[in-house]
Every structure is written in C-alpha cells, then in structure tokens.
Phi, psi and omega in degrees: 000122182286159182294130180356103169291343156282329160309303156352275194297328194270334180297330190250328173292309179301349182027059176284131164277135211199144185224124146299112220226087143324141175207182176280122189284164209228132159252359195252182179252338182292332184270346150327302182294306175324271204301015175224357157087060165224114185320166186296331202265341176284359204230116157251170191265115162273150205217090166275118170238192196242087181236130207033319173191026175229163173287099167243116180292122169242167194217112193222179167293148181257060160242352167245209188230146168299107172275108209277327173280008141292320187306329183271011174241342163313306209257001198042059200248125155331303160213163199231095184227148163311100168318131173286139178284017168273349191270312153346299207279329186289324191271331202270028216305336177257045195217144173267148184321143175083335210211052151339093165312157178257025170311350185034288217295354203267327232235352201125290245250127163326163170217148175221110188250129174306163188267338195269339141323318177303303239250325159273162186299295183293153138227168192212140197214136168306119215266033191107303181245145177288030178219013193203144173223178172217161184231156195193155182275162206271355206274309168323302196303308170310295219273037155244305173317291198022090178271169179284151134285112136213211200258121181217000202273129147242166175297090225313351175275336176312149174244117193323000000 
C-alpha cells in the first residue's frame, strides 16, 4: 500500500516540501525510529480518542502516552477513551490502522498537538503505511493544520 493518497494529493496541491522515508515495515514507533536513524522525540504519534461523543486526533512524541484524564479536562468531557480499531478504520478509510497521518483536518477531526512537538524544526510521521513515513518541517505542518497546542502527554513512566 503506497502512502495515504488524501495526504498525497493534499500534500502536493499545498505544494509543501516533504520527504518520503520508505522503511521496513514497522508497527511500533521505536522501531521507526530505530530503522530510520531518527530520536523518539522527532517521530510523532498519532492517539485518536473519543470524547463523549465526538472523534479528536491527538498528536504527541511517540516515546510518550496520552494522559487521558488531562483531555477530559482539556476537552471538558464527562469520558475520554482510546478510540477502537474498527472505529480507525472507519475514519481512516485509505490508511492502515497504527498508521495514521497527523492530518485530522483530512479526515473530520480536531487536531491536537503536544507543545513539546513545537520545539523541532522537523517531524517525522507515519504516511498512512506501517512501511512508509514523511518527514516535513513542523511550521509547514501547523499552517496545513492549524492544531490547538497544549500539554496532554504523560510520561511512560507517570503513574495515573
């Protein structure tokens, strides 16, 4: 499967510079990371949840987790759950499950990025396939985007 053709298409009309990074495929982010010589904190993650009764894409480092009780105070919602992957599949229709872009706005979905993305020039993200990433500066990425910024990330080591 070639990388997310609404990405693509959107990617090339917006006449963004963007580099495509074939890889082995990968489902995890560390090996992403790994196989493309890129730190953890550069490859972000996309984390679709559920809050009450809408979709919202969040967008973090993938070396952290979603802290799901800051979203529900964040988004001011009653419940805050991990979208399922039959619900993936459903928003995400060209794209394979785990391997989301962090476009939302492509897609329906709010988009929401930890601040701690903001701070390098690059990010580098899965395209749709668990064999393919694109790497892109993140300032290009807001002004296609234009996500809420704030804090929503805990630490795999935090403890709830």
């Amino acid at each position: 499967m070639p990388i997310s053709q609404t990405l693509k298409d959107y990617l090339d009309h917006e006449h963004v510079h963007y580099e495509v990074l074939p890889h082995p495929e990968a489902f995890r982010a560390a090996l992403v990371a790994q196989t493309l010589h890129t730190p953890m904190k550069e490859i972000a993650k996309v984390v679709v949840v559920k809050a009450d009764h809408r979709f919202v894409m969040t967008v973090l480092p993938a070396s952290w987790n979603v802290d799901l009780h800051r979203l529900r105070d964040l988004f001011i919602s009653h419940h805050v759950r991990l979208a399922t992957e039959d619900e993936i599949k459903r928003l995400f229709p060209d794209c394979e499950v785990g391997a989301m872009p962090p476009f939302g706005n492509l897609y329906g979905l709010h988009v929401y990025v930890d601040r701690s993305l903001t701070e390098d020039e690059e990010m580098t993200f899965q395209a749709g396939t668990h064999s393919d990433a694109i790497r892109m500066r993140y300032w290009d990425f807001a002004a296609l985007v234009f996500p809420v910024v704030t804090e929503f990330h805990r630490m795999p080591s935090e403890v709830w």
